[in-house]
C-alpha positions in Angstrom: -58.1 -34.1 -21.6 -59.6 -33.4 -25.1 -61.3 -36.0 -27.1 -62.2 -35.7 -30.6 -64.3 -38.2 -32.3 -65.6 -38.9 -35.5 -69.5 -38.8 -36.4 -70.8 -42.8 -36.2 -73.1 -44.6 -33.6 -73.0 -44.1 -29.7 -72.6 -46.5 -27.9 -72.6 -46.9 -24.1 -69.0 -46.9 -22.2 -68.4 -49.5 -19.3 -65.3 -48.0 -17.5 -63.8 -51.3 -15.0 -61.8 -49.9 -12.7 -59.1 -52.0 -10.8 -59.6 -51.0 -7.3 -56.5 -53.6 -6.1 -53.8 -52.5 -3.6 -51.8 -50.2 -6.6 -54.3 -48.4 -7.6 -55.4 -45.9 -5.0 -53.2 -43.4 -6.4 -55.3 -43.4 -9.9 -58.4 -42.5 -8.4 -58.2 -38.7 -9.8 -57.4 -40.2 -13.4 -60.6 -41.9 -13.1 -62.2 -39.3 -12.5 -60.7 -36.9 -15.2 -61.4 -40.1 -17.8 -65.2 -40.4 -16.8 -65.8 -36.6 -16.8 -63.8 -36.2 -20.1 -65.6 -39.3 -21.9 -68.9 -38.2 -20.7 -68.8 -35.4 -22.6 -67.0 -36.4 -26.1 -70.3 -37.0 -27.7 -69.7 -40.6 -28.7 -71.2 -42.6 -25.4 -75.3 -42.2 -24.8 -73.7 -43.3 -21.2 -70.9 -44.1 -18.8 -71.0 -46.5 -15.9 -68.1 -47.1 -13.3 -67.9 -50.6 -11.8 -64.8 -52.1 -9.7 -62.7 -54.8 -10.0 -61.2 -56.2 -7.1 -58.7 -58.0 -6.3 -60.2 -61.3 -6.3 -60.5 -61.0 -9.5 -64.8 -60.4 -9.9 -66.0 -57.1 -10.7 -69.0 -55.2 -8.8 -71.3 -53.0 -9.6 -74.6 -52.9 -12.3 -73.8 -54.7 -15.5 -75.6 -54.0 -18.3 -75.5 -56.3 -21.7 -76.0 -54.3 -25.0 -75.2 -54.3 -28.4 -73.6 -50.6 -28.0 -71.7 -51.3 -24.8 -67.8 -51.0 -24.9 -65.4 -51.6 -21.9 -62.5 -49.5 -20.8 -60.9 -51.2 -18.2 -58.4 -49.0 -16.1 -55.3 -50.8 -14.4 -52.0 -50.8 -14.3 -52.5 -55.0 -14.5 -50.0 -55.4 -11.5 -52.6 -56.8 -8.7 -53.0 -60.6 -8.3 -56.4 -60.6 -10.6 -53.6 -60.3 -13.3 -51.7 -63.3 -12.5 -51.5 -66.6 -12.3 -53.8 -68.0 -9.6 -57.7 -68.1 -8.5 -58.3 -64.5 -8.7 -56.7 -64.5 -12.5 -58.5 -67.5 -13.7 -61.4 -65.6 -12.6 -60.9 -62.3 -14.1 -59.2 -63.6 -17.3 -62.6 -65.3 -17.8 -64.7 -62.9 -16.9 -62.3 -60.6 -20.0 -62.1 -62.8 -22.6 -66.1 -63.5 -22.3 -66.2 -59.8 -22.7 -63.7 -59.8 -25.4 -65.8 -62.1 -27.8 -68.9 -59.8 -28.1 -67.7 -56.5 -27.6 -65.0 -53.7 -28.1 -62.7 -53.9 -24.9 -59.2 -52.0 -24.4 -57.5 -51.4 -21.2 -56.1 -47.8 -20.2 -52.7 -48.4 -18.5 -52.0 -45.5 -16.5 -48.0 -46.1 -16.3 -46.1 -45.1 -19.1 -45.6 -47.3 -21.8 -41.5 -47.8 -20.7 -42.9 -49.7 -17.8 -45.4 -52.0 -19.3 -43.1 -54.3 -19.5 -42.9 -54.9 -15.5 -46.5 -55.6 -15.5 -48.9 -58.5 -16.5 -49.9 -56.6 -20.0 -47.0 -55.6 -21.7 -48.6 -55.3 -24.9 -46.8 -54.9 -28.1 -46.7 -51.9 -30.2 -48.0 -52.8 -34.3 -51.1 -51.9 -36.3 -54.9 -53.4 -35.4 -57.4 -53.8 -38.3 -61.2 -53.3 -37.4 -63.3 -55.2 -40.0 -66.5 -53.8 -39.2 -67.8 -50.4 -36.8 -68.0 -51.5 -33.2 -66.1 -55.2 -33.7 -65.8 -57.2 -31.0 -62.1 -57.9 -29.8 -62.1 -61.4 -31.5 -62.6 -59.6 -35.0 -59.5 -57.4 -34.7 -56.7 -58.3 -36.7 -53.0 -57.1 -35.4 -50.1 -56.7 -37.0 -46.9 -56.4 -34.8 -44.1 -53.7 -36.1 -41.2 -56.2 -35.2 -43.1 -59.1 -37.1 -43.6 -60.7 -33.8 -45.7 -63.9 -34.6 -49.0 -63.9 -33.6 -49.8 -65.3 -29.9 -52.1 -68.1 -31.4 -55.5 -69.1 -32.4 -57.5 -69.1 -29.3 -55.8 -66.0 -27.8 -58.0 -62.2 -28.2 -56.1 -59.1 -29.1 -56.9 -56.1 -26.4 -56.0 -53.1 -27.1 -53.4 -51.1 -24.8 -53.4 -47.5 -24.1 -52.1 -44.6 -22.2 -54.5 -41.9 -20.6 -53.8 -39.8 -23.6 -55.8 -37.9 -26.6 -53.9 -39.8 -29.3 -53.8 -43.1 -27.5 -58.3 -42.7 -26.8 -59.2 -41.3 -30.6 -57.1 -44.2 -32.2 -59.1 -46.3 -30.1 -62.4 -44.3 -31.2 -61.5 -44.7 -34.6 -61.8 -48.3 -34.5 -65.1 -48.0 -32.8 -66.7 -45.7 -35.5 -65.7 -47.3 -39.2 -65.0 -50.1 -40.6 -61.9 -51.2 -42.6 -59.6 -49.1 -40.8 -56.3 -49.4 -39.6 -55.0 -47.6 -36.5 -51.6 -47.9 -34.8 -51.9 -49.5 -31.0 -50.2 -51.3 -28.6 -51.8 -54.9 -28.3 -51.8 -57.4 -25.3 -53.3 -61.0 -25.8 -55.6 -63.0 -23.4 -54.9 -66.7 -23.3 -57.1 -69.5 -23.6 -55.3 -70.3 -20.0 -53.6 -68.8 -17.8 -50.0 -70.4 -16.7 -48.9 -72.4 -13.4 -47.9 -70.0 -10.8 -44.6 -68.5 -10.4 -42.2 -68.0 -7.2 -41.3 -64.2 -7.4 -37.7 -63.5 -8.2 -36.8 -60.6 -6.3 -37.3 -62.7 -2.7 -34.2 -64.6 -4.2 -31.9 -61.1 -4.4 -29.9 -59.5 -2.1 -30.8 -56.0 -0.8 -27.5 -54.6 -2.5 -28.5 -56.6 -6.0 -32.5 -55.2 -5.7 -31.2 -51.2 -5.5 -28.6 -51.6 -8.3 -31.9 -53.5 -10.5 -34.2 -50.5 -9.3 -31.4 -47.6 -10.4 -30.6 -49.4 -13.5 -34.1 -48.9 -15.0 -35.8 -46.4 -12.8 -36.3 -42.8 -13.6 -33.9 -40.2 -11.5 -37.5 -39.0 -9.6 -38.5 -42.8 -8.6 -34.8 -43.4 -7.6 -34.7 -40.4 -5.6 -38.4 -41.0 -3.6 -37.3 -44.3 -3.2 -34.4 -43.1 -0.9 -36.9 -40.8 1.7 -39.2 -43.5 1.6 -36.7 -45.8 3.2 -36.9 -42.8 6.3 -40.2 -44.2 7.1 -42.7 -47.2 6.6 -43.8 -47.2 3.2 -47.6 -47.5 3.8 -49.5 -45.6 1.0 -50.7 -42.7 2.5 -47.4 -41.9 4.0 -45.3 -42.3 0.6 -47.7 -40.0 -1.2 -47.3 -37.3 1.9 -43.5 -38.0 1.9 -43.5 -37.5 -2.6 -45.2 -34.4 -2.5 -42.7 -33.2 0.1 -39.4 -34.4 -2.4 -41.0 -33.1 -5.7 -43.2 -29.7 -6.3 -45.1 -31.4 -9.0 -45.5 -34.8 -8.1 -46.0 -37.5 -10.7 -48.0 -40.8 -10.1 -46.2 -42.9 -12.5 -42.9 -41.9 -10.0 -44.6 -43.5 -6.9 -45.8 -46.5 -9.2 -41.7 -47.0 -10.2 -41.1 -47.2 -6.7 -44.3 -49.8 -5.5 -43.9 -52.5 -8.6 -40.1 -52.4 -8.0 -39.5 -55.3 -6.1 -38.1 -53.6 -3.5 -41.2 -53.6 -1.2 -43.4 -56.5 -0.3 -47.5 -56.2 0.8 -47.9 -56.8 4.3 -51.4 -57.5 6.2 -53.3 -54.4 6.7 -55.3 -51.7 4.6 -54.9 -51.8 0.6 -51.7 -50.2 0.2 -50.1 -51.1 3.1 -45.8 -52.4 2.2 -43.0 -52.8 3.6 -39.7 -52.7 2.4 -37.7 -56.3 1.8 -34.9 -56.9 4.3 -31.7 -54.6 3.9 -33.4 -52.9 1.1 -34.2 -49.5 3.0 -30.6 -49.0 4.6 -29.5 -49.5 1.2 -31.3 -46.9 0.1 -30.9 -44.5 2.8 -27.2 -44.4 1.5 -28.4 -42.7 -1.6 -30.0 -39.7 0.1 -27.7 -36.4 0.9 -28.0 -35.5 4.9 -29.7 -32.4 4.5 -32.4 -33.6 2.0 -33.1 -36.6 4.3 -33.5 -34.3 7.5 -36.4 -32.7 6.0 -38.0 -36.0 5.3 -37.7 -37.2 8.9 -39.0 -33.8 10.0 -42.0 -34.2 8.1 -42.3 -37.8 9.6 -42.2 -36.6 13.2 -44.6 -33.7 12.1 -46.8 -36.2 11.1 -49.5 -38.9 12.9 -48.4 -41.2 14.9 -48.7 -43.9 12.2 -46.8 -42.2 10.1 -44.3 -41.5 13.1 -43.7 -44.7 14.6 -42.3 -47.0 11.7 -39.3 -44.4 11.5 -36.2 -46.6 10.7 -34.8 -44.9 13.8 -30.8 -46.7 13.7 -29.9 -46.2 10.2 -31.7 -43.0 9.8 -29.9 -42.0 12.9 -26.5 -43.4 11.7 -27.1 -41.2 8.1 -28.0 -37.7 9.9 -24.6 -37.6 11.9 
């Protein structure tokens, strides 16, 4: 990743990275992002702390007039909901958002923003000053989308990408400009907790949902996922099995589709909602799913044993 910037005041980077049950798979962006920003000549200084999924963030923080915040997430954990852990993070943002230049890098591409907590909407953002805080910005929406109100703070959405980073940097350097950007809003409050739909869909009415918006890749791992349990370790195995150059954002498609559901255990840890994976199974030809379950029984034991045994059996004859 190649940054450019333009000559203007360093400032010190804060990179917040959302260590919640999704985002395990992200952990080489992160690093690629803090080796690549390091360097760019624009930050005296980058610091990594985590946010959980609680909603409070760990590690050193440092107040300064230079220091910016890059928050990395793909705002699906339940810090970016409704509920104790959102209140708590949505404060500890917006606080930030008052006094300081914060965007959030969204590491799933921008067709699937709308599945997640931070949407953001694509338009114009104005930076009065060099370095203005969040509250400054003004944003103007392509679609003449009315503005989300008075007490709500504009942030700034991006992908990982050159483009996305120097429009971003441009804001930070100069005043007076004008860059394009995707924009999300923090509200004053958060609101009352919501029953998730897809607990209220059949398994049939979940796959034909998944298929009708997913990419041919995520369709496709979804079906030799459903050969095993879908724990996070295993699905990554099992992708770069199905695809020679496997893509994050595929495996993402498949864990924010609704068709899996956390279960008690390590972060990552799923499993997929009832009928969903026999469903799927359907989907797979016979000799590609051999070589999944193959790779399964190759593999540990805890990969092994949650083996869908009957309907993988019933698919291979």
């Amino acid at each position: 990743m190649t940054i450019r910037t333009n000559t203007g005041p360093a400032y010190r980077l804060q990179i917040i990275f959302d260590a919640g049950p999704t985002m395990s798979m992200w952990r080489p962006l992160l690093r690629r992002l803090r080796q690549s920003l390091a360097h760019n000549g624009l930050f005296e200084g980058v610091t990594v702390s985590v946010l959980t999924a609680d909603g409070t963030v760990r590690g050193r923080q440092v107040e300064d007039d230079r220091l910016v915040t890059l928050v990395l997430s793909d705002c699906s954990g339940p810090q970016w909901y409704p509920g104790p852990a959102g209140e708590r993070w949505y404060e500890t943002l917006r606080s930030w958002a008052c006094v300081r230049p914060v965007a959030v890098v969204q590491p799933l591409p921008e067709r699937m923003w709308r599945r997640t907590a931070l949407p953001g909407t694509p338009g114009r953002v104005h930076a009065p000053a060099a370095g203005s805080a969040n509250s400054g910005l003004i944003f103007t929406a392509y679609d003449g989308t009315p503005h989300a109100g008075a007490d709500s703070i504009p942030v700034p959405v991006l992908e990982p990408s050159s483009v996305w980073l120097e429009n971003w940097f441009t804001l930070l350097g100069s005043g007076g400009t004008e860059v394009p950007a995707a924009v999300a809003f923090i509200p004053q409050a958060l609101p009352a907790e919501e029953t998730a739909s897809p607990a209220r869909l059949t398994a049939e009415e979940l796959v034909l949902r998944f298929r009708a918006t997913a990419s041919p890749e995520a369709f496709r791992l979804a079906g030799h996922l459903a050969a095993g349990v879908p724990h996070l370790p295993v699905m990554q195995q099992v992708h770069r099995s199905v695809e020679t150059a496997p893509c994050p954002s595929h495996l993402a498609e498949v864990i924010l589709s609704g068709l899996l559901r956390a279960v008690p255990g390590p972060p990552g840890t799923y499993s997929f909602r009832e009928g969903v994976a026999s469903v799927l199974l359907r989907t797979v030809p016979r000799s590609s799913l051999s070589r999944t379950v193959a790779l399964l029984r190759r593999a540990e034991p805890s990969a092994r044993r949650p083996l869908v045994a009957a309907e993988v059996s019933r698919r291979l004859r």
